[in-house]
Backbone bond lengths (Angstrom), bond angles and torsions (degrees), N, CA, C in turn:
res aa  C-N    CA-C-N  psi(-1)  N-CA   C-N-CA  omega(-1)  CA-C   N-CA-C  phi
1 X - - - 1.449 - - 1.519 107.82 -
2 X 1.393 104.54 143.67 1.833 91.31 -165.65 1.310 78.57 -147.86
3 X 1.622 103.71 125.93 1.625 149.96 -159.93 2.047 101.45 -105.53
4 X 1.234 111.42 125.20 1.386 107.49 164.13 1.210 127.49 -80.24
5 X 1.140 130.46 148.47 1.400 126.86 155.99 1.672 115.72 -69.10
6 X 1.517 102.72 133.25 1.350 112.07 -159.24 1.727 99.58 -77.18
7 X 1.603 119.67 -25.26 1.303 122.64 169.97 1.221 106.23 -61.79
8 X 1.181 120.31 -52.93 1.515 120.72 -170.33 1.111 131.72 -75.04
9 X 1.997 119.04 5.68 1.053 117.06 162.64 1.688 104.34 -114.34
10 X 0.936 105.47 -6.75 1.850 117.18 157.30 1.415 125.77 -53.61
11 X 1.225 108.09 -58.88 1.260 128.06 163.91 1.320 116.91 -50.32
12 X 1.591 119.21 -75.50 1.670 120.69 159.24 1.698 119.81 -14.99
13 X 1.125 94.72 -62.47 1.597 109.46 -171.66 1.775 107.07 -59.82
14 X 0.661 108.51 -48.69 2.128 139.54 173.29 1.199 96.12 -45.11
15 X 1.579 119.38 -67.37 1.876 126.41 -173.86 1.375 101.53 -73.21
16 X 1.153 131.96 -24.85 1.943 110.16 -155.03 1.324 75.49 -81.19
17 X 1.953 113.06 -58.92 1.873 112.35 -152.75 1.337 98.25 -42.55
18 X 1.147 125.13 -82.87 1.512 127.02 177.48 1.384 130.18 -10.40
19 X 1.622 107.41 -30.70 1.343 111.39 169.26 1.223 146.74 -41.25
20 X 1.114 101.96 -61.10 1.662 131.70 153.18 1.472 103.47 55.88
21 X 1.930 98.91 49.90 1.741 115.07 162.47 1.296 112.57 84.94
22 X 1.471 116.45 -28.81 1.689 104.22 173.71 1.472 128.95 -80.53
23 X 1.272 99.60 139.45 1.384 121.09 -167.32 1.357 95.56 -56.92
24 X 1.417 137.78 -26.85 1.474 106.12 -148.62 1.612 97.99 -114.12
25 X 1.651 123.44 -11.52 0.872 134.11 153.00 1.878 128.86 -58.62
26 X 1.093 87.39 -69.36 2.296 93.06 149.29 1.287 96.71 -26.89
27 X 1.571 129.76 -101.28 1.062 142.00 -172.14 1.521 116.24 -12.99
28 X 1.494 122.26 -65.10 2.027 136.98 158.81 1.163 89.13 -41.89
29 X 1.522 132.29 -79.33 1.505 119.96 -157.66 1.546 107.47 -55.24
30 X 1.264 138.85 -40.82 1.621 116.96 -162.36 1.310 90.56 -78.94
31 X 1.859 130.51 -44.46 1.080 112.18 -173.43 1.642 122.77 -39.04
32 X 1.628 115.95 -47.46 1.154 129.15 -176.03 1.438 117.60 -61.89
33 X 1.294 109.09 -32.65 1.516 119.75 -169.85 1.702 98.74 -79.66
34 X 1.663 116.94 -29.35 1.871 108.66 178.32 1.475 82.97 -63.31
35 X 1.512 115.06 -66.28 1.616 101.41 -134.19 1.621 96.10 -61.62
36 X 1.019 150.63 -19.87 1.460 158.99 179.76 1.736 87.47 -45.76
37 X 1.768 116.73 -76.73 0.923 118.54 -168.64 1.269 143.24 -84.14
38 X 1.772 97.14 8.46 1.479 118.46 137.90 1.160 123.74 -40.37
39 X 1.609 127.05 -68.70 1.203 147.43 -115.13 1.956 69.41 -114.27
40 X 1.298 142.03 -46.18 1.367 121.32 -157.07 1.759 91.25 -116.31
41 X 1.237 133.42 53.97 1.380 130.82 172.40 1.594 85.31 -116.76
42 X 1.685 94.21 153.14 1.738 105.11 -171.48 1.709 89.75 -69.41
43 X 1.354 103.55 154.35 0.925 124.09 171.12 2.094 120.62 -55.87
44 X 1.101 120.80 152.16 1.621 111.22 173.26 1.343 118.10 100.29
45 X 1.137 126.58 150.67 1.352 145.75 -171.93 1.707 111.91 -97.21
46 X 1.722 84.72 146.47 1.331 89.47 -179.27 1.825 117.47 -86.13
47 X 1.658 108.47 159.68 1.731 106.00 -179.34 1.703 108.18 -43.96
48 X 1.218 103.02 147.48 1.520 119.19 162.43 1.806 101.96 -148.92
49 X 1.111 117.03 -146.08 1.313 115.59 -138.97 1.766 85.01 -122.15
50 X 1.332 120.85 -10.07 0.982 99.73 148.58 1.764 123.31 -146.62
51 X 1.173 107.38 66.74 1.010 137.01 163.88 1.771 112.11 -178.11
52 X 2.010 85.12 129.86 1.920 110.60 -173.44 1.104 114.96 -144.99
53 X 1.117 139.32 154.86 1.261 119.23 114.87 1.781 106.02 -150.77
54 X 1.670 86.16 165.70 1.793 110.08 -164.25 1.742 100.45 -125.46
55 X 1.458 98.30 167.58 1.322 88.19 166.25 1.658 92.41 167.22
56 X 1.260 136.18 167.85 1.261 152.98 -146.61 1.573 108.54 -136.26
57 X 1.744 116.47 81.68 1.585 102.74 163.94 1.089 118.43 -123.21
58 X 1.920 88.00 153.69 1.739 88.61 -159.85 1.056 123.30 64.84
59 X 1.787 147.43 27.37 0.831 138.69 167.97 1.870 107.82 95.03
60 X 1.048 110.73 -2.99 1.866 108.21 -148.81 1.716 93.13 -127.48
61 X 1.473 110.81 97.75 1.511 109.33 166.15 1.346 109.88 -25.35
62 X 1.840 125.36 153.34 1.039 135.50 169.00 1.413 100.83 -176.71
63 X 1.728 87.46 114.21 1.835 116.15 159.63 1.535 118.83 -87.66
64 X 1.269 124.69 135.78 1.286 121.60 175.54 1.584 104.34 -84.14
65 X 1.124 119.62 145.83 1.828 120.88 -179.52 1.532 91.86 -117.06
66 X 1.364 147.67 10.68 1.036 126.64 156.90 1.940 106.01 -155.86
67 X 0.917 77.03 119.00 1.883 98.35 168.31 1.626 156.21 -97.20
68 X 0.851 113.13 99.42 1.847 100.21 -157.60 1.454 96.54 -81.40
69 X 1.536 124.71 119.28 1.459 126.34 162.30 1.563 108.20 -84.93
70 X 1.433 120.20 147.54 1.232 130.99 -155.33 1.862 99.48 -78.59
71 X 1.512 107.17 152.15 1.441 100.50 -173.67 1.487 104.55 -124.41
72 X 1.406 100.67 8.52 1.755 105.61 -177.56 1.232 103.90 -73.37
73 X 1.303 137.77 87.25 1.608 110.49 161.50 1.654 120.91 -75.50
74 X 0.828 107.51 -1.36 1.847 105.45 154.09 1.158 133.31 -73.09
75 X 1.230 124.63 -20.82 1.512 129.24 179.64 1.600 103.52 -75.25
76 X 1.169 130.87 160.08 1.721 128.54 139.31 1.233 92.86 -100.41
77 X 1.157 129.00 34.94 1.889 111.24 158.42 1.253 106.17 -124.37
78 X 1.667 132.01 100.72 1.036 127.61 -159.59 2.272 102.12 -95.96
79 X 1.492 118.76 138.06 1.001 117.99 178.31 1.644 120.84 -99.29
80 X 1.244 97.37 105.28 1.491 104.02 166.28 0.927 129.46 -71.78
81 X 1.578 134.78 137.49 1.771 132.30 -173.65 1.363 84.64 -160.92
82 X 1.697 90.24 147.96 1.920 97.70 178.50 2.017 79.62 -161.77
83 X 1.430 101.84 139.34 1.740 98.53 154.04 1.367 109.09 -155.55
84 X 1.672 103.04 -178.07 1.550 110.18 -163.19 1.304 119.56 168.98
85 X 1.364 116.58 99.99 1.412 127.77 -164.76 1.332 95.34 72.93
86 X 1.795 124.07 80.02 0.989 112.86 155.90 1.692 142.37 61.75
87 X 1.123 95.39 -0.13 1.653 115.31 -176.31 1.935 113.51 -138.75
88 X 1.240 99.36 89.16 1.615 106.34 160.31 1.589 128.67 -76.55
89 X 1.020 106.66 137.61 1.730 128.89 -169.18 1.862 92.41 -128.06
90 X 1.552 102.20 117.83 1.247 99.85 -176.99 1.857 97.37 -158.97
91 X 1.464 118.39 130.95 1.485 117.92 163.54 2.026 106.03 -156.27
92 X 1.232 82.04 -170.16 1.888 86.49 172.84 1.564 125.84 -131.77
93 X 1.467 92.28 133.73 1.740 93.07 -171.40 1.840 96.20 -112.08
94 X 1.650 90.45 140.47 1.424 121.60 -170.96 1.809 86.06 -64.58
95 X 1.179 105.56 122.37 2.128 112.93 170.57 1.410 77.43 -95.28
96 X 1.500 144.96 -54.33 1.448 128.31 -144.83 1.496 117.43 -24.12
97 X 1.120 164.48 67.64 1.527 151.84 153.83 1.532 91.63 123.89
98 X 1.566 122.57 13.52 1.594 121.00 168.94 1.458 119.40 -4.30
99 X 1.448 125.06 140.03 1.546 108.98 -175.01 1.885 92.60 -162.04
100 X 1.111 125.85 144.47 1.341 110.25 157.76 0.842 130.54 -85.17
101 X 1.438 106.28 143.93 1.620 132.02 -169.21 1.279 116.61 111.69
102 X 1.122 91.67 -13.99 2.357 112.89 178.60 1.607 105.09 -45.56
103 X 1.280 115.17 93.38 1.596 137.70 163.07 1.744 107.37 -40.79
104 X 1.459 154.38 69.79 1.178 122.45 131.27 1.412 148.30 -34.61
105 X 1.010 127.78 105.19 1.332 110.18 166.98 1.802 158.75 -114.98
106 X 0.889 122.58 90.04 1.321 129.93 -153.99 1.747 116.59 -18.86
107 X 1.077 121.14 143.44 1.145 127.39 145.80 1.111 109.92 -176.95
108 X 1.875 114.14 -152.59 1.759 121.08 -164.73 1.454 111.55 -34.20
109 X 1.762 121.68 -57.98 0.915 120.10 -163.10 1.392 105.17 -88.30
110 X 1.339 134.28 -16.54 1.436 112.30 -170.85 1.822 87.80 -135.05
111 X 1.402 126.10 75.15 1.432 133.24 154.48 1.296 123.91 -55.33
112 X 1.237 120.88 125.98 1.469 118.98 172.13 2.127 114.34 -73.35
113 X 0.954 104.95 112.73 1.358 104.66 175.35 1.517 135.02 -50.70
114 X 0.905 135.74 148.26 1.564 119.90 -160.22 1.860 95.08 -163.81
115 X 1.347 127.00 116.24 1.029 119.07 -179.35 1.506 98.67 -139.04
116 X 1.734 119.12 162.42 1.279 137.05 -168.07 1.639 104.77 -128.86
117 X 1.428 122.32 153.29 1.670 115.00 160.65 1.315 94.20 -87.16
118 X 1.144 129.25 -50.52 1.643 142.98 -160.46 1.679 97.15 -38.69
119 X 1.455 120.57 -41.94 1.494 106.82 -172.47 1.611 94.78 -140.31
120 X 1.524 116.69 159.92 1.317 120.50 -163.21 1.491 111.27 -105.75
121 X 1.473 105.87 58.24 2.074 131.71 -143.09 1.801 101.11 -134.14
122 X 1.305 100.13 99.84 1.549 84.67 154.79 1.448 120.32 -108.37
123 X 1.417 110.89 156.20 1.407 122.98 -154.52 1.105 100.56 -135.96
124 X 1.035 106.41 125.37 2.165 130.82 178.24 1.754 105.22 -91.16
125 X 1.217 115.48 134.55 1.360 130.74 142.27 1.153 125.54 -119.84
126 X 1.519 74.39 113.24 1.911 101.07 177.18 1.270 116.46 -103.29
127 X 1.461 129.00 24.54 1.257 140.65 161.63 1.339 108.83 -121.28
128 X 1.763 123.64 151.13 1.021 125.79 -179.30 1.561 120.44 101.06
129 X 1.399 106.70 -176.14 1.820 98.43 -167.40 1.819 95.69 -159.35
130 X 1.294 97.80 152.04 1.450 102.97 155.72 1.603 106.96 -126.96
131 X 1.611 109.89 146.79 0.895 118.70 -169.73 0.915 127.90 -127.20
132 X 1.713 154.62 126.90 1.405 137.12 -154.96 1.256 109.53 -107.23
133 X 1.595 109.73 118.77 1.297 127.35 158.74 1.659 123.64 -89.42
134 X 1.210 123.72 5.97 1.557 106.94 164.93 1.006 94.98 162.33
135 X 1.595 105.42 129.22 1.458 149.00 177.62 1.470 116.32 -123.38
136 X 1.875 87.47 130.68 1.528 76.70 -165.60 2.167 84.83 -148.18
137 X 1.258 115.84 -150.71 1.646 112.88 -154.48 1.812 91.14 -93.81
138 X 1.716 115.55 -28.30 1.142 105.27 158.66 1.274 159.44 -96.32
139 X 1.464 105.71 14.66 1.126 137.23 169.16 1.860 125.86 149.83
140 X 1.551 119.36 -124.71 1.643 97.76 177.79 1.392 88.63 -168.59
141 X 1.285 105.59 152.51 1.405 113.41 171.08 1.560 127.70 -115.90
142 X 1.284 149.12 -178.99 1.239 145.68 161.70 1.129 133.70 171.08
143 X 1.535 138.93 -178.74 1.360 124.60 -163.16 1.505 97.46 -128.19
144 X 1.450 96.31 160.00 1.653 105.94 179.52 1.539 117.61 -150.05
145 X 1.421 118.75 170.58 1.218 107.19 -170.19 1.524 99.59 -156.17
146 X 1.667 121.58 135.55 2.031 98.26 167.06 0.910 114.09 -148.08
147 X 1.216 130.99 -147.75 1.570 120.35 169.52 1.915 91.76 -133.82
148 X 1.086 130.44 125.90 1.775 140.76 163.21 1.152 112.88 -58.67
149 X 1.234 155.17 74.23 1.539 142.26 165.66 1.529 111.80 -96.53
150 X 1.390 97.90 156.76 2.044 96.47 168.12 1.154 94.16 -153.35
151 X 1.570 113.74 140.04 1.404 122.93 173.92 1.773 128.04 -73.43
152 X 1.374 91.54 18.65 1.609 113.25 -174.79 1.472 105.31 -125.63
153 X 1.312 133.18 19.04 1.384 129.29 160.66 1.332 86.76 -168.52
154 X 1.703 107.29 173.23 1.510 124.31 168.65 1.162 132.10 -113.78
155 X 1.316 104.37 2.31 1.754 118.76 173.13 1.959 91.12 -63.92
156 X 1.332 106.69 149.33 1.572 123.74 147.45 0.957 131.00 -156.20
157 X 1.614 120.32 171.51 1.458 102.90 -141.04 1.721 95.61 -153.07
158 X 1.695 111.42 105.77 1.225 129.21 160.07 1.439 113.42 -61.72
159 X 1.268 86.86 113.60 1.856 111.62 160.49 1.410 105.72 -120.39
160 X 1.517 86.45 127.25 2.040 126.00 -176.29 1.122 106.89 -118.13
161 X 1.398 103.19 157.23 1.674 130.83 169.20 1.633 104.51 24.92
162 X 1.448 116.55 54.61 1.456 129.48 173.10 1.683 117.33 -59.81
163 X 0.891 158.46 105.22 1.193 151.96 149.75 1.273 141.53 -88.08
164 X 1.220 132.66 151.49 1.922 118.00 -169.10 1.762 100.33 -169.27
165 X 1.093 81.94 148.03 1.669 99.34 171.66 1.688 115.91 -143.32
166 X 1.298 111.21 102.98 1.909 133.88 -165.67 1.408 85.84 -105.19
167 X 1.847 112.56 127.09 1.549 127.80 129.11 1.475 108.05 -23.83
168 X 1.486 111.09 142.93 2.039 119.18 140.72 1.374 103.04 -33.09
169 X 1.046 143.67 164.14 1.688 149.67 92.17 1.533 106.34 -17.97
170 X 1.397 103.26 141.06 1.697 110.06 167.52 1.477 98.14 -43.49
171 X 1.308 105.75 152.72 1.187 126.95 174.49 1.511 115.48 61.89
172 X 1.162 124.09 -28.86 1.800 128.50 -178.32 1.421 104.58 -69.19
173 X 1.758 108.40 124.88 0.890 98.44 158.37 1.691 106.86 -159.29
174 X 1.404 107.41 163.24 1.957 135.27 -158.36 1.686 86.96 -21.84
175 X 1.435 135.13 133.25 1.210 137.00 -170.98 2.502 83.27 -112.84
């Protein structure tokens, strides 16, 4: 579900009236109205070929169309986030000495994040694992799986056969 910014249709409305038919004025206003919706578009990049992720909740395919790859290259805890239609899937995988086959596993302290627009609930999974299947000089890929619960509603929410592929961070690279 994709929500406007209430400035940014303020603004719109502000530049066309003002227009008053000239072409070259139109022209300033849309310019003004992108960079407007530059400055208030969610943050993150869209999938390419090497950066994804997929994953299955509730039964119901789901691709993220926009992704934030992590920019810390100081951490070895790199943060994954991807969303789409309203539903973010977001946690952190240990890069320290990265290797495939490297078992994460969720719980208290390291929950996989799971958020909805539909309700104003965030939900931890503390079950489940992501796991790295392939590392390589441009980054790594792998699969994951959890269960969503929150002790503030009773809906939850199975996520299956998750997959993703995240860039290094500047400067990070295969140790």
């Amino acid at each position: 579900m994709r929500h406007f910014n209430p400035l940014f249709v303020f603004s719109v409305l502000v530049l066309f009236t003002n227009c008053s038919g000239q072409t070259n004025s139109a022209v300033e206003a849309q310019k003004f109205a992108n960079e407007i919706s530059e400055k208030t578009a969610v943050p993150g990049e869209a999938p390419n070929g090497n950066l994804y992720m997929k994953a299955v909740i509730n039964g119901k395919q789901w691709t993220a169309d926009r992704l934030i790859p992590d920019e810390d290259a100081r951490s070895s805890n790199y943060h994954v986030n991807g969303s789409a239609n309203g539903t973010t899937i977001a946690f952190y995988v240990s890069t320290s000495h990265i290797k495939v086959g490297d078992v994460h596993k969720f719980g208290e302290s390291n929950a996989a994040d799971f958020m909805t627009d539909d309700e104003n609930v965030f939900y931890g999974g503390r079950t489940g694992n992501f796991e790295v299947t392939k590392v390589d000089e441009a980054g790594f890929e792998g699969k994951f799986y959890f269960d969503a619960t929150s002790a503030r509603a009773p809906a939850k929410f199975a996520v299956t056969e998750g997959v993703l592929r995240f860039p290094w961070a500047r400067r990070k690279s295969v140790q």
